[in-house]
C-alpha positions as CSV (number, residue, x, y, z in Angstrom):
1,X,0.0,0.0,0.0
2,X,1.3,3.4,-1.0
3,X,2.4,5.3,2.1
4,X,3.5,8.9,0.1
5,X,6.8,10.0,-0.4
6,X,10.4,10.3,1.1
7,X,10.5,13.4,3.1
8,X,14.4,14.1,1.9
9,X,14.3,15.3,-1.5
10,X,17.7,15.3,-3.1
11,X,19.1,18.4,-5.2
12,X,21.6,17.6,-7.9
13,X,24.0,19.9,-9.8
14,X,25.8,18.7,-12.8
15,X,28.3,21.2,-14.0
16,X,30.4,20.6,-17.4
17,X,32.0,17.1,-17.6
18,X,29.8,16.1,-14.3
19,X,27.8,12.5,-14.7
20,X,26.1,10.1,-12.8
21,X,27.7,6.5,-13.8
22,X,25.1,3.1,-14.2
23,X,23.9,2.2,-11.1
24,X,20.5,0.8,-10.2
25,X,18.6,3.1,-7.0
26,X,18.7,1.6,-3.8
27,X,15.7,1.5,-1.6
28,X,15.4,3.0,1.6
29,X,14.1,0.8,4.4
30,X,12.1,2.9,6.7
31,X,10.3,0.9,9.5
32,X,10.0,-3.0,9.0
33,X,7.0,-2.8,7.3
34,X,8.0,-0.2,4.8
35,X,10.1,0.3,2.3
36,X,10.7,2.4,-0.9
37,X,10.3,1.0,-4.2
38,X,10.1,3.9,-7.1
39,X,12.1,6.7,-7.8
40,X,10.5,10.3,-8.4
41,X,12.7,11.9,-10.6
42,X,12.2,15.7,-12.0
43,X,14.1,17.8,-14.2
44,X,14.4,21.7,-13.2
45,X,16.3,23.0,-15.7
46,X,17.2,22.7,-19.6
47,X,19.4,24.7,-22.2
48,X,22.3,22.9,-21.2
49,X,23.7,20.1,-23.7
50,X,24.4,16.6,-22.5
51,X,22.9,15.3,-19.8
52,X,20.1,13.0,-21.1
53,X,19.1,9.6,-18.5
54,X,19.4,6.4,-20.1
55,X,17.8,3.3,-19.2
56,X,19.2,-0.1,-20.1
57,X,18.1,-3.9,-20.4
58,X,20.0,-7.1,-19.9
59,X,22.0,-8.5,-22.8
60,X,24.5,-11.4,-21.5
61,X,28.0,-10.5,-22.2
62,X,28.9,-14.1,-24.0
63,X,25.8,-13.3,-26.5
64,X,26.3,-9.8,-27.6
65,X,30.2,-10.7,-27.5
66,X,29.1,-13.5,-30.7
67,X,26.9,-11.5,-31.7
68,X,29.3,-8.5,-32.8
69,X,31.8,-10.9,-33.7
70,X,29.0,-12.1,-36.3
71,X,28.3,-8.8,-37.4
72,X,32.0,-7.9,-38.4
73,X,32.3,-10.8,-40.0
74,X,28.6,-10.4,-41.9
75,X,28.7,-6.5,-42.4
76,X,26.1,-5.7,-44.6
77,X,24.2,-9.1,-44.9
78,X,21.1,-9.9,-44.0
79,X,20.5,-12.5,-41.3
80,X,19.5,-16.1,-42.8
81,X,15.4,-16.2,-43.9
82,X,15.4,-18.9,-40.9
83,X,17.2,-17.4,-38.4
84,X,15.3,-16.6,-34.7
85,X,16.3,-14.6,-31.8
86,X,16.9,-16.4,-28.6
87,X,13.4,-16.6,-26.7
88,X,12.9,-14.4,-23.6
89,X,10.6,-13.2,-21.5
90,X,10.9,-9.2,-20.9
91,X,11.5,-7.6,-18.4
92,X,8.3,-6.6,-16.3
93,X,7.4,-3.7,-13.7
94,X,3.9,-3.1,-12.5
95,X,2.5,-1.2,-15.7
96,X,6.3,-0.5,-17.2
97,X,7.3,-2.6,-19.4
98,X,11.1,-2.7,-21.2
99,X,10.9,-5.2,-23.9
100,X,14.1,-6.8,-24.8
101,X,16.0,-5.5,-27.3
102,X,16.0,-6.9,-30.5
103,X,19.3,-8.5,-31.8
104,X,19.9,-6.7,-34.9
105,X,22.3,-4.2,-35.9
106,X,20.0,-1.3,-34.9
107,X,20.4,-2.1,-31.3
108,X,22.5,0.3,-29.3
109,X,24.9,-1.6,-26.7
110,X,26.5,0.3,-24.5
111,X,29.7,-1.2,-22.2
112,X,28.9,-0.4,-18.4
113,X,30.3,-1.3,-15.4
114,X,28.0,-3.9,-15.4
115,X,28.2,-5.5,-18.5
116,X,26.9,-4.9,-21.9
117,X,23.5,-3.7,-22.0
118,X,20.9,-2.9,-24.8
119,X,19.9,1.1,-24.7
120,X,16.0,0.7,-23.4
121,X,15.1,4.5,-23.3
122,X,16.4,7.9,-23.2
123,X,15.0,10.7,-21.5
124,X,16.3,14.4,-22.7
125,X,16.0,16.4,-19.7
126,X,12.9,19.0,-20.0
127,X,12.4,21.5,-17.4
128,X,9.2,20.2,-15.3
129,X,9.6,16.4,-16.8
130,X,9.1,13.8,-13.9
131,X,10.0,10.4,-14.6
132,X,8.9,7.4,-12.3
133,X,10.9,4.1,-12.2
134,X,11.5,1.0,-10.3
135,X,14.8,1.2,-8.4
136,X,15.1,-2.5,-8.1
137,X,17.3,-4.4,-11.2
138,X,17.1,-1.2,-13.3
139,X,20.0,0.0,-14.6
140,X,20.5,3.5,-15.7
141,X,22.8,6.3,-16.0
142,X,23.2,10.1,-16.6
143,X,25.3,11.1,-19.6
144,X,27.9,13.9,-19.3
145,X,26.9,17.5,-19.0
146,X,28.9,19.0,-22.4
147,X,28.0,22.7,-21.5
148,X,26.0,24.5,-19.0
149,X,24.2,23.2,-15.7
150,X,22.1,20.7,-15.5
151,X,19.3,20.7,-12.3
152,X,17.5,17.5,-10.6
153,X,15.8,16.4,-7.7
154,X,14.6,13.2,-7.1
155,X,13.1,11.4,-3.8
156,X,11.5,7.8,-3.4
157,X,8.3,6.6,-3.2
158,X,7.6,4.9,0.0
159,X,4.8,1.5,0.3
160,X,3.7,-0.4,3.2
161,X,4.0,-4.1,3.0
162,X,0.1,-5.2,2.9
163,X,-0.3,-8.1,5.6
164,X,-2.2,-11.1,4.5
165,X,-5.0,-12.6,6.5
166,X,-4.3,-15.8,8.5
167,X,-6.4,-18.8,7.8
168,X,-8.4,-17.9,11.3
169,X,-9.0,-14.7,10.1
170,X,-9.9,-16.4,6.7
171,X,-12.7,-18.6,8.7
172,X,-14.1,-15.8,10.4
């Protein structure tokens, strides 16, 4: 059950050169019971270049590793008429969903600390833009400010574990 929001809002400056490396939020564990499990993110300032938040999905090292070996090696051909991605399930959040991304040579993968991963979105910060994201298991980052300052603040959203009934309260 939603319990409202962290009372400690963070303020972040990024100057020119400043970033935020990949890292996945952490939640903060308030009582027992509760615990945060979104981030509230919102932009307060834009004419700077740089900047933008990228999200990222899960691509095992050992495939994309074959996979651009493949693609040096077949530059400019099509993929065989028979030839089928690995099946996978995506990744699933509530109502957000990141599909995987698709192995072709569209895909963007970037090297993080943790691995390759697939570019899943990118936000270009907006002054007044809020973004709203799980902070368990997803990875993001901020890019480099190139010129100007870039403004955030962010804070968590905070739930209540919901207790289930037990079977004598079930009878009654």
């Amino acid at each position: 059950m939603l319990t409202g929001l962290n009372e400690y809002w963070r303020f972040n400056k990024y100057e020119e050169g400043q970033y935020f490396g990949a890292h996945c939020d952490g939640a903060i564990v308030d009582k027992k019971e509760e615990r945060s499990k979104l981030t509230l993110m919102i932009y307060l300032s834009e004419g700077f270049s740089g900047g933008t938040t990228r999200f990222f999905q899960w691509i095992p090292r050992s495939k994309t590793s074959k996979r651009v070996k493949n693609e040096k090696k077949q530059r400019n051909h099509q993929p065989p008429p028979d030839h089928q991605p690995p099946e996978e399930q995506p990744q699933v959040g509530g109502k957000m969903t990141f599909p995987l991304a698709p192995r072709d040579k569209e895909t963007k993968i970037v090297d993080t600390r943790f691995g390759e991963r697939a570019l899943a979105y990118e936000v270009v910060p907006r002054v007044g833009t809020a973004v709203l994201f799980f902070q368990e298991g997803l990875l993001h980052d901020g890019l480099a400010v190139l010129g100007g300052v870039k403004y955030v603040m962010r804070t968590d959203v905070r739930y209540e574990r919901t207790k289930e009934p037990n079977d004598k309260e079930k009878e009654a």
